[in-house]
PDB file of N, CA, C and O in Angstrom:
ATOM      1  N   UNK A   1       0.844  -1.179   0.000  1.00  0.00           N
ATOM      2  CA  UNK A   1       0.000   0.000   0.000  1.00  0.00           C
ATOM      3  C   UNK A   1       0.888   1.240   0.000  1.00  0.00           C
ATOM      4  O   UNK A   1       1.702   1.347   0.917  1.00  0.00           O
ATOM      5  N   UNK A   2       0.804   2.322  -1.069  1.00  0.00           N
ATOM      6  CA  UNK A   2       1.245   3.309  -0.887  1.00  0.00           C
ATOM      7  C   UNK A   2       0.786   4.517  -0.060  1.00  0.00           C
ATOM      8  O   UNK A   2      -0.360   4.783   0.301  1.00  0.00           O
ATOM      9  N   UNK A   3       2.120   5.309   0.200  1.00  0.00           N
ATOM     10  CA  UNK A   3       1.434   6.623   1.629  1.00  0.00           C
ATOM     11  C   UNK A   3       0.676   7.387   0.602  1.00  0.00           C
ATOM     12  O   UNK A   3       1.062   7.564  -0.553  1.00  0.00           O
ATOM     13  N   UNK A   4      -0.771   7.958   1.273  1.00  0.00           N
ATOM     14  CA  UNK A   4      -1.228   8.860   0.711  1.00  0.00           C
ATOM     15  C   UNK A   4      -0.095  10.290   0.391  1.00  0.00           C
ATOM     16  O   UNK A   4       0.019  10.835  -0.706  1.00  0.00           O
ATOM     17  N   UNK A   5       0.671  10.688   1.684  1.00  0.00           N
ATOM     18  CA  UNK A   5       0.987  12.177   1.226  1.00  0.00           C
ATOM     19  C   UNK A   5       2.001  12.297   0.044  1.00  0.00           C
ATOM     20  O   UNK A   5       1.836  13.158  -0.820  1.00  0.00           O
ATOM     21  N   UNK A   6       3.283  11.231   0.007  1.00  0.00           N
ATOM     22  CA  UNK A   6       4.220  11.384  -0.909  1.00  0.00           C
ATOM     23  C   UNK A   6       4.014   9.625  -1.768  1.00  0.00           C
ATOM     24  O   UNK A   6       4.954   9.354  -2.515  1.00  0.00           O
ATOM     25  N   UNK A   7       3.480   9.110  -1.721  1.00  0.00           N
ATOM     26  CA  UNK A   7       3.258   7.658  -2.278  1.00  0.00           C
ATOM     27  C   UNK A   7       4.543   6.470  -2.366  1.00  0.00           C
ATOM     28  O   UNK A   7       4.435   5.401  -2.967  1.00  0.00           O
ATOM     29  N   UNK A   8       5.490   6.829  -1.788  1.00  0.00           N
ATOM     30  CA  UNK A   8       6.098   5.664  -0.876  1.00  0.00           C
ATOM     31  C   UNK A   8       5.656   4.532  -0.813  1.00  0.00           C
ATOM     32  O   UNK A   8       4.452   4.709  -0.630  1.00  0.00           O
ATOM     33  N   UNK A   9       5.898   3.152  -0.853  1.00  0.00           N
ATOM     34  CA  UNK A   9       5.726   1.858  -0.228  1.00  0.00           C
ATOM     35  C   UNK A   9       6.240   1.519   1.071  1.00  0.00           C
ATOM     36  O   UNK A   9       5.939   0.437   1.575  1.00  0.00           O
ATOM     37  N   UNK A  10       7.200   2.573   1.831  1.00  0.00           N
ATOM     38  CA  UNK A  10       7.939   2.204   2.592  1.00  0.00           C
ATOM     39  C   UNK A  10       7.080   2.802   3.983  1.00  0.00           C
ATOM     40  O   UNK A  10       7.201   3.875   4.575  1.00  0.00           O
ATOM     41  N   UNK A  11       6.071   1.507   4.256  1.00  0.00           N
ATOM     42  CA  UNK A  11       5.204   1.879   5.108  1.00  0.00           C
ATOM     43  C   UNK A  11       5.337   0.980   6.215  1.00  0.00           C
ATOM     44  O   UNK A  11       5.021  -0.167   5.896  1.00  0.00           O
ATOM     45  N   UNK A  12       5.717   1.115   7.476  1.00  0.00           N
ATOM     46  CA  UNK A  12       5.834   0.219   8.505  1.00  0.00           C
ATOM     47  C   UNK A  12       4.696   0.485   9.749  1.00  0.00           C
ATOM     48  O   UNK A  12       4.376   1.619  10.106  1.00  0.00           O
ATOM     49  N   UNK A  13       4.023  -1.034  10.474  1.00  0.00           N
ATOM     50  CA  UNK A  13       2.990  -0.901  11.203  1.00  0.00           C
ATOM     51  C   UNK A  13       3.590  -0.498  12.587  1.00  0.00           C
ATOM     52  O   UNK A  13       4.817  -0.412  12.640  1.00  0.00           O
ATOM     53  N   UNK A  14       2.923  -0.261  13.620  1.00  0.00           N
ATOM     54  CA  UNK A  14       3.046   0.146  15.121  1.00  0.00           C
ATOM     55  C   UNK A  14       2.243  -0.203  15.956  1.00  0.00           C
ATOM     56  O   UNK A  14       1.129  -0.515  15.535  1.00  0.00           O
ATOM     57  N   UNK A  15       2.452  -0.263  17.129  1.00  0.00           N
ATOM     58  CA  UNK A  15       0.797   0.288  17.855  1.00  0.00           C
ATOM     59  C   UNK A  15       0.958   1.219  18.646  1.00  0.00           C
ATOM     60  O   UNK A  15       2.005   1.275  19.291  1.00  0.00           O
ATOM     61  N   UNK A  16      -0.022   2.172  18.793  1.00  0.00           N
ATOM     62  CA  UNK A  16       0.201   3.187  19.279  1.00  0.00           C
ATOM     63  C   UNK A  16      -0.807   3.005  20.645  1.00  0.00           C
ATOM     64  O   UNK A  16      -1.268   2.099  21.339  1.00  0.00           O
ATOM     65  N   UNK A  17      -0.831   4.705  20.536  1.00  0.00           N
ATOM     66  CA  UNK A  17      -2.101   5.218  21.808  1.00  0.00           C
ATOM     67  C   UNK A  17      -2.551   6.439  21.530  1.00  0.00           C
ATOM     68  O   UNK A  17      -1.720   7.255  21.133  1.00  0.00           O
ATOM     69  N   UNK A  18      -3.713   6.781  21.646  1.00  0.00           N
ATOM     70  CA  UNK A  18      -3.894   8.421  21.531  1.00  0.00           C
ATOM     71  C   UNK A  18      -5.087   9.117  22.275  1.00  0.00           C
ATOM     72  O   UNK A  18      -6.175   8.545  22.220  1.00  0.00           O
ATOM     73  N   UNK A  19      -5.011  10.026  22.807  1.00  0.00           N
ATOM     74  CA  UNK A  19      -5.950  10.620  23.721  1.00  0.00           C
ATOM     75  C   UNK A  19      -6.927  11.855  22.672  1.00  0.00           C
ATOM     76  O   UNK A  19      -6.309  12.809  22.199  1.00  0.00           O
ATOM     77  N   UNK A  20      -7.986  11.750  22.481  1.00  0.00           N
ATOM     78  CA  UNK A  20      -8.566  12.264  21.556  1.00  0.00           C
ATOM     79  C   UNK A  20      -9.539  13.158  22.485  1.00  0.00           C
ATOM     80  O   UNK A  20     -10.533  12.706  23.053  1.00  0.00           O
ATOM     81  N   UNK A  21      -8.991  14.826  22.566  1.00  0.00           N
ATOM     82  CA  UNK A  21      -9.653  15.683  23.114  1.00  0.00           C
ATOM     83  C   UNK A  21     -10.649  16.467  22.215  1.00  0.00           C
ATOM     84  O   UNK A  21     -10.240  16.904  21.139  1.00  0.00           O
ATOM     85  N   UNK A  22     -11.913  16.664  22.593  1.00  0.00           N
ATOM     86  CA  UNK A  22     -12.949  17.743  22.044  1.00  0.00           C
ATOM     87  C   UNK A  22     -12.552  19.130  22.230  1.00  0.00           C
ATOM     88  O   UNK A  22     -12.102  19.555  23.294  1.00  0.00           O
ATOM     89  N   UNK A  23     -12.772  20.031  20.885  1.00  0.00           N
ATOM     90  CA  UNK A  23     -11.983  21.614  20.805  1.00  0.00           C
ATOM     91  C   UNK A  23     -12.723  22.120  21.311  1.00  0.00           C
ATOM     92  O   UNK A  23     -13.895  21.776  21.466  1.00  0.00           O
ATOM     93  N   UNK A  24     -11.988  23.419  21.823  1.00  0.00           N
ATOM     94  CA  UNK A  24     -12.755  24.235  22.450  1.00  0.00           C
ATOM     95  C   UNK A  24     -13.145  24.331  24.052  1.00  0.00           C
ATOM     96  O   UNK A  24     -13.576  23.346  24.650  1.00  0.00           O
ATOM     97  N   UNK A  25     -12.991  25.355  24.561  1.00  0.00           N
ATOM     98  CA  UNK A  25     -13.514  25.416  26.190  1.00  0.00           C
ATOM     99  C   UNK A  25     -14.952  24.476  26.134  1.00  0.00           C
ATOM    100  O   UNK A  25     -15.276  23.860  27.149  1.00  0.00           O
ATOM    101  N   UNK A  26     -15.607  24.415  25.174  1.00  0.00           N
ATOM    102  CA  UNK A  26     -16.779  23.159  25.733  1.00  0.00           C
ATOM    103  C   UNK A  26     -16.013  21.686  25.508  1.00  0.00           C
ATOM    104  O   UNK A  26     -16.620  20.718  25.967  1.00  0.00           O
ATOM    105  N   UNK A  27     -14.971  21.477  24.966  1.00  0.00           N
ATOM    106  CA  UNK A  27     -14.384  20.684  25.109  1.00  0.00           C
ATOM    107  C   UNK A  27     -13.820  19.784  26.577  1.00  0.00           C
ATOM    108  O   UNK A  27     -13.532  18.590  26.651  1.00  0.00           O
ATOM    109  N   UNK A  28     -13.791  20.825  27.648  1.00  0.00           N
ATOM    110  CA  UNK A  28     -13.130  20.389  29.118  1.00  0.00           C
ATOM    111  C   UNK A  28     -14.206  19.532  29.876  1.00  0.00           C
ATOM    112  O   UNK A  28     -13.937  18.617  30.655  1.00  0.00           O
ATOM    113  N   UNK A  29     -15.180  19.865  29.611  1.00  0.00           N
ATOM    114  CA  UNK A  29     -16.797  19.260  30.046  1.00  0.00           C
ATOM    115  C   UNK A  29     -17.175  17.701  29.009  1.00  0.00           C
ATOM    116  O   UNK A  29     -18.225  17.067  28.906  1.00  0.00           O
ATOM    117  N   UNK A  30     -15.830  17.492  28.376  1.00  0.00           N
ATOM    118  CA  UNK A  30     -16.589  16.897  27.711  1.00  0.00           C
ATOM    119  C   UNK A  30     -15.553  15.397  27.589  1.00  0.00           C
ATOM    120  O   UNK A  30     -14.360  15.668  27.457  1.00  0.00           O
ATOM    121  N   UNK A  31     -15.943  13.656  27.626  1.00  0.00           N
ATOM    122  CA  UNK A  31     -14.914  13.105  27.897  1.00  0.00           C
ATOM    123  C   UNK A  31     -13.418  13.066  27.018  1.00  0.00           C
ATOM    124  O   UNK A  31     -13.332  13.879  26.098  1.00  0.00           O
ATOM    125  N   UNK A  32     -12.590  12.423  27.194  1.00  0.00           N
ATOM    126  CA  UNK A  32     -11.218  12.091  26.448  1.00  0.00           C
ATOM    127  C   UNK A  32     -11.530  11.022  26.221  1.00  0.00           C
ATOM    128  O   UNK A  32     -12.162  10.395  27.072  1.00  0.00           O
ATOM    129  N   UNK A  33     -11.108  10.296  24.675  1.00  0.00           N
ATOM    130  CA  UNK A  33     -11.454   9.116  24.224  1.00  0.00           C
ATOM    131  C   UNK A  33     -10.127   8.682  23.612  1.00  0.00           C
ATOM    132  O   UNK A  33      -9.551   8.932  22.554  1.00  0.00           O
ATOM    133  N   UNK A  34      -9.889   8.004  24.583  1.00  0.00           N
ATOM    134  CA  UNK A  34      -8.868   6.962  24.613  1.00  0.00           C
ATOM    135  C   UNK A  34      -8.700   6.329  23.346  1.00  0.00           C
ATOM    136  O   UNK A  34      -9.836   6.123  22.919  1.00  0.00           O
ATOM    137  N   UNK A  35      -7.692   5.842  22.377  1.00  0.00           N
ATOM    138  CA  UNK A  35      -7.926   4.801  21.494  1.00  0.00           C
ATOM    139  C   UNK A  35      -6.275   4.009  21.555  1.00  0.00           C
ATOM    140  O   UNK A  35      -5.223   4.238  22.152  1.00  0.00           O
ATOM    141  N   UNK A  36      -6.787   2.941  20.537  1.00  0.00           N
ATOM    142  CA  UNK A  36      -5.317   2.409  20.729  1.00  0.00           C
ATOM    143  C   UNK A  36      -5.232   1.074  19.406  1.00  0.00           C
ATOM    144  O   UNK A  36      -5.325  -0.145  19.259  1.00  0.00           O
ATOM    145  N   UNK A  37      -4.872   2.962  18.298  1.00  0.00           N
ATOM    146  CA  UNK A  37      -4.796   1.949  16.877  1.00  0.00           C
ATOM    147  C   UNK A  37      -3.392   1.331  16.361  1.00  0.00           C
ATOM    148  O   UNK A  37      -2.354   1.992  16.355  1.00  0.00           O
ATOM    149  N   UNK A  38      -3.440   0.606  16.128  1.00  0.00           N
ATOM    150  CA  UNK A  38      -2.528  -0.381  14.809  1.00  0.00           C
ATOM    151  C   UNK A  38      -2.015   1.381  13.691  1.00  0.00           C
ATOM    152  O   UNK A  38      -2.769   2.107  13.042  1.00  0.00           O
ATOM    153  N   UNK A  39      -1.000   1.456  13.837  1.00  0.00           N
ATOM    154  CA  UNK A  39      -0.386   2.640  13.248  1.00  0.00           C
ATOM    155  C   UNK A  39       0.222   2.176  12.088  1.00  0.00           C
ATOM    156  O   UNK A  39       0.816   1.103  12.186  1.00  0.00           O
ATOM    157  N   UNK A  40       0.203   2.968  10.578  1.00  0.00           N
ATOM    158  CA  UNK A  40       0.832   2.767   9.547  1.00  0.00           C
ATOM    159  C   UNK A  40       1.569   4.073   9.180  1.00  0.00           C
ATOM    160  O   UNK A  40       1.049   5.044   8.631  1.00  0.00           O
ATOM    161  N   UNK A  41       2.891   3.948   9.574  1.00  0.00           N
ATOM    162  CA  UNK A  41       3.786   5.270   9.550  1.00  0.00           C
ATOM    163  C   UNK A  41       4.570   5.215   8.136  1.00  0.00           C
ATOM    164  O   UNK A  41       4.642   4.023   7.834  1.00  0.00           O
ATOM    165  N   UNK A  42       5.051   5.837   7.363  1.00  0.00           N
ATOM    166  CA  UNK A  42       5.550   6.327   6.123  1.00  0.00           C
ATOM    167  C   UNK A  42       6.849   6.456   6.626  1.00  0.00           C
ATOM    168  O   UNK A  42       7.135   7.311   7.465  1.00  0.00           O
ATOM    169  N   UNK A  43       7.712   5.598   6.129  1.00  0.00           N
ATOM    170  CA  UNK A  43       9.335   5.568   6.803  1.00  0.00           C
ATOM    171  C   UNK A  43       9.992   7.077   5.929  1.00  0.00           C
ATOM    172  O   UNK A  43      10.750   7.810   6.564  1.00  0.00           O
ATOM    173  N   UNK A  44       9.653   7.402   4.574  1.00  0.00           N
ATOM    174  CA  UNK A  44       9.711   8.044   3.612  1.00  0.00           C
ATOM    175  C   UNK A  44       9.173   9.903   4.263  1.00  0.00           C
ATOM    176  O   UNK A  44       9.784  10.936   4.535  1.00  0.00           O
ATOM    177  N   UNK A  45       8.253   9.621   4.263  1.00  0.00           N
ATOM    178  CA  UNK A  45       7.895  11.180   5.083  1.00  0.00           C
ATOM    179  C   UNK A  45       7.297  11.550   6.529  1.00  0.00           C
ATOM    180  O   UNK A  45       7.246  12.703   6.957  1.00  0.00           O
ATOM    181  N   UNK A  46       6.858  10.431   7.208  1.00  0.00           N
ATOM    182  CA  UNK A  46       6.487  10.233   8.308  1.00  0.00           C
ATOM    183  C   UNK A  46       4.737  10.378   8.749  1.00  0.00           C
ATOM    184  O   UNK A  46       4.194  10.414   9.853  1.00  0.00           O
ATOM    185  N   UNK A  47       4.114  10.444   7.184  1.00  0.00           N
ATOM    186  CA  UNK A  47       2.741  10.405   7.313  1.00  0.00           C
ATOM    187  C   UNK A  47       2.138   9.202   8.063  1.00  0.00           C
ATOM    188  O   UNK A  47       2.663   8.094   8.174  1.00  0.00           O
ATOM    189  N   UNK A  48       0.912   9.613   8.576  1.00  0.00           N
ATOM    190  CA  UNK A  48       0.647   8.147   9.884  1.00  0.00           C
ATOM    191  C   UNK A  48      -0.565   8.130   9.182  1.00  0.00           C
ATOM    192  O   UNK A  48      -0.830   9.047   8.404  1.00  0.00           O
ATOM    193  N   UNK A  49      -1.490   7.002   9.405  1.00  0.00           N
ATOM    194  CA  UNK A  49      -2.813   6.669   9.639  1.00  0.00           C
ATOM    195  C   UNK A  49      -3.161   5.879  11.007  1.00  0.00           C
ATOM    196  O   UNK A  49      -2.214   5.604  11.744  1.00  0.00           O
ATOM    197  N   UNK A  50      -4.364   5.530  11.356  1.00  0.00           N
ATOM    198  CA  UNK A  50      -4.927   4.625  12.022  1.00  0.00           C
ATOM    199  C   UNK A  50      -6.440   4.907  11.659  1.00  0.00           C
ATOM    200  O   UNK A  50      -6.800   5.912  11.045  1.00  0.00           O
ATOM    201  N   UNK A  51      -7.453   3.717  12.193  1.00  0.00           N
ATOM    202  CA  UNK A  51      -8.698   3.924  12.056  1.00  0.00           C
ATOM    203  C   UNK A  51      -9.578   4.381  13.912  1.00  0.00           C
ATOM    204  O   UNK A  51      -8.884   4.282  14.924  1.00  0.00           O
ATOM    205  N   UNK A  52     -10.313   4.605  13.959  1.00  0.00           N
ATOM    206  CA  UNK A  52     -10.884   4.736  15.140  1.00  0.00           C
ATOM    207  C   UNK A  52     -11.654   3.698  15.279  1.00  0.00           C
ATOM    208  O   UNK A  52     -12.056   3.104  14.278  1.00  0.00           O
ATOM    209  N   UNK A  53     -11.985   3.307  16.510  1.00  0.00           N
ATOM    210  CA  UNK A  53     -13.156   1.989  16.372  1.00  0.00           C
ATOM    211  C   UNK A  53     -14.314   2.314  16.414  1.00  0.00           C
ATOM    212  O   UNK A  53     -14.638   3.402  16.889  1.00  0.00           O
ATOM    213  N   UNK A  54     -15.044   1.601  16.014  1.00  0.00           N
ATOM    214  CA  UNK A  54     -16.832   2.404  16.358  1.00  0.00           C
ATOM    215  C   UNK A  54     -17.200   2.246  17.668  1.00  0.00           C
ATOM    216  O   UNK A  54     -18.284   2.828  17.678  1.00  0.00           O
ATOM    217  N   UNK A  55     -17.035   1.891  18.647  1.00  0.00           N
ATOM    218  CA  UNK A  55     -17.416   2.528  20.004  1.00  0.00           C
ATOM    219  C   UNK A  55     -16.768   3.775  19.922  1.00  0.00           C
ATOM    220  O   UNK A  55     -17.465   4.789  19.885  1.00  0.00           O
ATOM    221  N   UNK A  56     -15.267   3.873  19.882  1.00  0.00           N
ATOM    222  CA  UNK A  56     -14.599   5.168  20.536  1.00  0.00           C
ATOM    223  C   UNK A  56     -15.200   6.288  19.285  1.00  0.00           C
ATOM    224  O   UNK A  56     -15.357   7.428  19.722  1.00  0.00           O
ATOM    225  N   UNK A  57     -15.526   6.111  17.902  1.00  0.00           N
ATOM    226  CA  UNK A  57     -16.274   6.592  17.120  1.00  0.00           C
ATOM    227  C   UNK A  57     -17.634   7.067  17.706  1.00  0.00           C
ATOM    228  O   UNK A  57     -17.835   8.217  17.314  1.00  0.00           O
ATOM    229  N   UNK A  58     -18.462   6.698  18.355  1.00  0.00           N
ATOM    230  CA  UNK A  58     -20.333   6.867  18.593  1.00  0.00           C
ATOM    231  C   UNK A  58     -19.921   7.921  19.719  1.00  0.00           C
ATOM    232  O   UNK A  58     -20.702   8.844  19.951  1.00  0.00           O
ATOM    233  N   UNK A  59     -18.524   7.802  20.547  1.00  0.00           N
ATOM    234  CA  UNK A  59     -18.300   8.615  21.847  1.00  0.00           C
ATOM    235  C   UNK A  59     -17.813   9.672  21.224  1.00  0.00           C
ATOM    236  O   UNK A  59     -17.532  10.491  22.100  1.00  0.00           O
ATOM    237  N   UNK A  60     -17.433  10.307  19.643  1.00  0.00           N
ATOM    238  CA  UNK A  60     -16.805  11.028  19.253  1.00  0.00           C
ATOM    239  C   UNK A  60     -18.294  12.294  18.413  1.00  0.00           C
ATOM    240  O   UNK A  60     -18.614  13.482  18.350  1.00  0.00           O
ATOM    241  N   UNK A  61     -18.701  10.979  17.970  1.00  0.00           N
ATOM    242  CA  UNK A  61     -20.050  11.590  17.050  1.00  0.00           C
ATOM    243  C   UNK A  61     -21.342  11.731  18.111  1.00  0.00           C
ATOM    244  O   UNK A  61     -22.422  11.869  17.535  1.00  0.00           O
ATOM    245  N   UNK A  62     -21.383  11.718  19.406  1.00  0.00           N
ATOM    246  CA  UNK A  62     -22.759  11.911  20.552  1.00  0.00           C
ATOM    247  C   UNK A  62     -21.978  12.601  21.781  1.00  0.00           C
ATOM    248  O   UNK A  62     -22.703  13.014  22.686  1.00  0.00           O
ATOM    249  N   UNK A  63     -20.408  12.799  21.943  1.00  0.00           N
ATOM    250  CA  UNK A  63     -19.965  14.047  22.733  1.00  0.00           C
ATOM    251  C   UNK A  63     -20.520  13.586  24.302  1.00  0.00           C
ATOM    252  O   UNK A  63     -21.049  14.486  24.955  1.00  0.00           O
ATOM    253  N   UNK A  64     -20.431  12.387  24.855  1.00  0.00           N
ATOM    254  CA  UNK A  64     -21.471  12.175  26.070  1.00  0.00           C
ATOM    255  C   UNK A  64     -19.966  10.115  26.015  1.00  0.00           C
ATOM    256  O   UNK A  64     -19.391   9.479  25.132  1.00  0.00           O
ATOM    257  N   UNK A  65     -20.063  10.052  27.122  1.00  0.00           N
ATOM    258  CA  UNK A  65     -19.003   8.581  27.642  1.00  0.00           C
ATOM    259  C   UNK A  65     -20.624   7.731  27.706  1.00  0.00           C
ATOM    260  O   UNK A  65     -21.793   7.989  27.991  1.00  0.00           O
ATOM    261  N   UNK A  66     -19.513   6.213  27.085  1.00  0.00           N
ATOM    262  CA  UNK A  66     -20.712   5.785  27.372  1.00  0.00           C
ATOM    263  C   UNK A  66     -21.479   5.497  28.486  1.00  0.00           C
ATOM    264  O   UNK A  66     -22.699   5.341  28.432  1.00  0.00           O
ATOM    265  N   UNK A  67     -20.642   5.399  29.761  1.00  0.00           N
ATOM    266  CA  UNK A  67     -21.129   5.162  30.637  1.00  0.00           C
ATOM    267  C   UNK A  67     -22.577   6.122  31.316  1.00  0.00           C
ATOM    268  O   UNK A  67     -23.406   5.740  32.142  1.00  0.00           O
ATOM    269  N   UNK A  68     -22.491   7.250  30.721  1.00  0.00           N
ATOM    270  CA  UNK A  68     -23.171   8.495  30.969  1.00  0.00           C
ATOM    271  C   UNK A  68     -24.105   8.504  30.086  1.00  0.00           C
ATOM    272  O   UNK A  68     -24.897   9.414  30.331  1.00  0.00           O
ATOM    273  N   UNK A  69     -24.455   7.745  28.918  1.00  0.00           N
ATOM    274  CA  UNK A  69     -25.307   7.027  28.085  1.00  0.00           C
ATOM    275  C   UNK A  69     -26.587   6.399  28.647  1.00  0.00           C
ATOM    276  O   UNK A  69     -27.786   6.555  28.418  1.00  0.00           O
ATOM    277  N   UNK A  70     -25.889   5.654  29.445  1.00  0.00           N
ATOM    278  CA  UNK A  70     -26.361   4.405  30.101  1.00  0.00           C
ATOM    279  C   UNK A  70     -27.741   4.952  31.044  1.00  0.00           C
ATOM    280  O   UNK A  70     -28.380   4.150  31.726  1.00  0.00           O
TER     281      UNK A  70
END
């Protein structure tokens, strides 16, 4: 698979972590969503991907934990 930004093959996997904050002062009121994707880094320019999962996705697109759902 080539990198989207410079199209490279020289793409190596990872795993990462990332804390995914909501912008903005209504952002502080609002949870951190944890994720923890399978990383595809661009040895060539250092472009990354990962996907989000659809739980940590529904907590991204409804702004509310799920537990606070519930």
């Amino acid at each position: 698979m080539s990198c989207q930004s410079c199209g490279s093959v020289r793409n190596t996997g990872f795993n990462g972590e990332a804390a995914i904050h909501f912008p903005g002062l209504d952002g502080l009121d609002k949870p951190i969503v944890w994720v923890f994707p399978k990383l595809e880094v661009c040895m060539a320019c250092g472009f990354t991907e990962f996907t989000v999962p659809e739980s940590e996705t529904r907590v991204l697109r409804e702004g509310i934990a799920p537990s606070a759902a519930a």
